[in-house]
N, C-alpha and C positions, 0 to 999 in steps of 0.2 A: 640729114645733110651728109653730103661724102667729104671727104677729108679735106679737098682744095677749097668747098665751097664752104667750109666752118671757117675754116683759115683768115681765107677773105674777107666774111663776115665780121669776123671776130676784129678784125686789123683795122676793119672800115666800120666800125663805131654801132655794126647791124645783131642784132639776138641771133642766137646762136641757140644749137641742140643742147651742147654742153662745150667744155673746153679742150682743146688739142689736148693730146695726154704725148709730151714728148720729154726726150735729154735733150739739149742741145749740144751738149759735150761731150755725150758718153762714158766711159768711164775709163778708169786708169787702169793700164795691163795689170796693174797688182793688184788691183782689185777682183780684175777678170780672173787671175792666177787663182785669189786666195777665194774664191766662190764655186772655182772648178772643183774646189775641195771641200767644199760644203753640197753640193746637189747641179750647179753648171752643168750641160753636157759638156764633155768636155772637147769635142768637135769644134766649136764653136770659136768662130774669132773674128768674121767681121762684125762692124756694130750694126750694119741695119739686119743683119740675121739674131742678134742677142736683144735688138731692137721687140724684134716681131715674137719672139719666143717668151720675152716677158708682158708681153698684148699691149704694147705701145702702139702708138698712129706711126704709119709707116711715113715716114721723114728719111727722104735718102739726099744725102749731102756729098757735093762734090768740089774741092778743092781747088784749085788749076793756078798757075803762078810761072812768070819768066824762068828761065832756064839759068838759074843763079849758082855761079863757081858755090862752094860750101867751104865756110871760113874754117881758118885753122885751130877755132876751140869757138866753143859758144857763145856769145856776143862781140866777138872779133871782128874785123871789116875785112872789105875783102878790094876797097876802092880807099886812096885817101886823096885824092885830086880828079881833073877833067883828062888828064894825061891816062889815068888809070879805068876813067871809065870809057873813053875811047876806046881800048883796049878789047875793054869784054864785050863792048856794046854789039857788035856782029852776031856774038852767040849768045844774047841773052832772049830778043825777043823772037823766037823760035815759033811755026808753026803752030797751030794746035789742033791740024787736021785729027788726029787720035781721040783728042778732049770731044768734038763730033761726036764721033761715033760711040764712045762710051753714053754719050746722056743719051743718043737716039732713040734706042730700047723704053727709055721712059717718056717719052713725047705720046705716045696717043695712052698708056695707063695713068699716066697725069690728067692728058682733056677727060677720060672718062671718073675722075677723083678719086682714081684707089692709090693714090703714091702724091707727097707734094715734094716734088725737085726742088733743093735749096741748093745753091751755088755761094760758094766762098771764095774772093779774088783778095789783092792785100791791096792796102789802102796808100795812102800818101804821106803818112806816119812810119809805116810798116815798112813798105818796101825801102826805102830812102836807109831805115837803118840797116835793114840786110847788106846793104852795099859799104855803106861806112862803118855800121857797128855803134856800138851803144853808146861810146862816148865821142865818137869822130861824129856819129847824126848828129848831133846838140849842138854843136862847135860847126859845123858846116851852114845851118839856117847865119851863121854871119859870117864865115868864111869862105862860103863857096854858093850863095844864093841865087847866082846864075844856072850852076850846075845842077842845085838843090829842082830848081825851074826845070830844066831839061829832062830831068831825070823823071820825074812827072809829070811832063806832057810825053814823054815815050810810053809811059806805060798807061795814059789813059787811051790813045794812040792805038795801043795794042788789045786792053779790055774793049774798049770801042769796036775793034775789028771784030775780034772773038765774039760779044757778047752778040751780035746781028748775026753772026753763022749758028748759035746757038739757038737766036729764035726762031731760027729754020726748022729746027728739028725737036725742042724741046724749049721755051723758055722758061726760066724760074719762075717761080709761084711768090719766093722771099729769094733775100741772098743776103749776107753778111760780107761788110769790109771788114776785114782784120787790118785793125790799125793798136791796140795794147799803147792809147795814149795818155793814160791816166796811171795814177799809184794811189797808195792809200790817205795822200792828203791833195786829193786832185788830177789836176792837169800836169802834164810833165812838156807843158808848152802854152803862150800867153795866147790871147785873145788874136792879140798884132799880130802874133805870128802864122795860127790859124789862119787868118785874115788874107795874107799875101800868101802862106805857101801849101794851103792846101784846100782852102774854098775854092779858088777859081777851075779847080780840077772838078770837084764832086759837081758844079753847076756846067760842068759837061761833059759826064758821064750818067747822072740823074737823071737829064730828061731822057737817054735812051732806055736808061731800065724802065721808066714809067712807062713808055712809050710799049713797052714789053708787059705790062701789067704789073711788075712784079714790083712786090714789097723792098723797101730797099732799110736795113739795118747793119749800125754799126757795130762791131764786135770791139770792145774797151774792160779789158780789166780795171780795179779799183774804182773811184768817186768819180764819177763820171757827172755827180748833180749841175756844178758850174759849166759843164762843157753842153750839158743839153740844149741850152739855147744857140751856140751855135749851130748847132747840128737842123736845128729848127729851120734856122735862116738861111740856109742851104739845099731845105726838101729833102734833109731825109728825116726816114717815118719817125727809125726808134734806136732803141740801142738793148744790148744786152752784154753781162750778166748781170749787173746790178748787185757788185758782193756784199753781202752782210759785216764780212768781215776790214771792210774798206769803209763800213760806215754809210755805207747808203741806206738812205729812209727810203724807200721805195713807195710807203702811202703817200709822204708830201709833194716826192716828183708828181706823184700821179695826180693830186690835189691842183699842183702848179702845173701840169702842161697835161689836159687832160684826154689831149688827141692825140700823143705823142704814143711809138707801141713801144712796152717791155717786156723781154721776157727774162726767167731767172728770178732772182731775190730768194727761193728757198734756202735757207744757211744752210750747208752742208753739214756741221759742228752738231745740230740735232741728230745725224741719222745715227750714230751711235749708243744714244742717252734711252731710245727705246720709244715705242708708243704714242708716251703721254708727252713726249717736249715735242715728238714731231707733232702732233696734231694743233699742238699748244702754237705752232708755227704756221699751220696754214690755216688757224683763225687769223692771225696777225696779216694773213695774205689775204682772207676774206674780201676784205673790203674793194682791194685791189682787182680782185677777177669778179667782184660786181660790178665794176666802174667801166668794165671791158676793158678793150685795148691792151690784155695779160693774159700772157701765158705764164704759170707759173710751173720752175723748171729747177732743178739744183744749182745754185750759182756758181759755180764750177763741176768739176770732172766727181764724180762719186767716191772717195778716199777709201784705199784700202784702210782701214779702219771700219768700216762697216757690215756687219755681217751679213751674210743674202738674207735672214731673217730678218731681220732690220729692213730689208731692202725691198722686202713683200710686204711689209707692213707700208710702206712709203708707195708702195705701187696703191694696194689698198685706199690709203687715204687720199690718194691722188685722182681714182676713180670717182669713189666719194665727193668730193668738190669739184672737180670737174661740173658735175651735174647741179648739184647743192649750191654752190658760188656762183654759178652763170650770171651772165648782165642780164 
């Protein structure tokens, strides 16, 4: 099988050669830093080139997001009324004739499956906070739910537009919303609230990705378990990372929604410990990438804490079940 058509397989419930062998996060500069010190070349700095030099499935991932003022410290707003996002609104949904031609290059080495194009846009969670900030988001679903609305159907508006110039040229194989709406005891927003301010958006921006073929997953840090049923009731596939460290069971998700896709769930907290806690880790994963609908992945970014030796022993055993685990 080539890479697009394992992909698929695998997403769509079909046997498979073995399992994608990907990161989905890559790893953290400090990581990268502290490995150029141990054997890295040290050239090296995009990930899909760190990607391919550690014999990973070439997975090349692209970003792309409105043209958003950058607040004045990290979870700050940069909007706190309808006064302020009038404002920006002129220069935020910006062309994306460039975003084109960057994927075009990979539109026919994708149809022939030596590359799977993932595209990352932000979600209806995500983008809303960027504008208000962490604690102005929260407070705005009841103080500015008009606005909350607006702000939302502009920027599906806009992926909509993007996403049909896109499948001109290359469309995704997966893509990932970035919405980080969960923490480690959950959802960090109710059902009701889901309900009104951010379902009616994915039920019209989903049927264009399907309509594109492409996989569609949502990207949520922490316990994401109680949010999957929404996510269901809306058509999308799956979600990822599924932290260990937020407490996800990731066999019983898979037990309870068993056509739903994940990928992640490997703790990251093993790759340190050596060998025997990693491998001791993806028996616990077993079950899971027999069940299919799994890609198993480090559930976040790779910590510097981990040594490259460590981190070829994880390539290794990753290889290993890949093939050994398949549905």
């Amino acid at each position: 099988m080539n890479h697009v058509e394992r992909f698929r397989a695998l997403m769509g419930g079909r046997p498979v050669d073995r399992l994608p062998k990907i990161e989905w996060a890559s790893w953290w500069d400090k990581t990268v830093e502290r490995w150029k010190t141990e054997g890295l070349p040290a050239d090296m700095k995009d990930s899909f080139e760190i990607s391919k030099y550690f014999g990973l499935d070439p997975y090349k991932q692209f970003w792309f997001h409105p043209s958003t003022p950058k607040p004045p410290q990290h979870g700050a707003g940069i909007i706190r009324n309808e006064d302020d996002y009038e404002k920006i609104r002129p220069d935020i949904y910006k062309p994306l004739d460039w975003a084109v031609e960057i994927m075009r290059p990979f539109g026919q080495p994708q149809a022939r499956g030596e590359v799977v194009v993932w595209l990352t846009l932000e979600g209806y969670f995500w983008y809303p906070r960027r504008l208000f900030g962490i604690e102005g988001h929260l407070y705005a679903f009841y103080d500015y739910p008009e606005l909350m609305h607006r702000i939302n159907q502009d920027l599906t508006d806009f992926h909509i537009r993007w996403l049909c110039e896109f499948a001109k040229v290359c469309p995704p194989t997966w893509m990932t919303l970035a919405e980080d709406m969960s923490y480690n005891h959950g959802p960090m927003l109710s059902r009701q609230i889901f309900d009104e301010f951010l379902a009616p958006y994915y039920r019209q921006i989903i049927p264009v990705l399907k309509g594109m073929g492409t996989t569609v997953i949502i990207d949520s840090d922490g316990d994401v378990t109680q949010m999957v049923p929404w996510l269901e009731s809306v058509g999308i596939d799956g979600v990822l990372p599924l932290e260990r460290q937020a407490g996800v069971d990731g066999c019983s998700l898979k037990a309870a929604h068993p056509k739903f896709c994940l990928i992640g769930h490997f703790d990251k907290m093993t790759m340190p410990l050596g060998e025997h806690a990693m491998r001791a880790e993806f028996e616990r994963l077993a079950p899971m990438m027999k069940a299919g609908r799994f890609i198993p992945s480090v559930d976040h970014q790779t910590p510097p804490g981990v040594p490259l030796e460590n981190y070829r022993i994880f390539l290794r055993l990753l290889d290993e079940y890949a093939t050994k685990a398949k549905p």
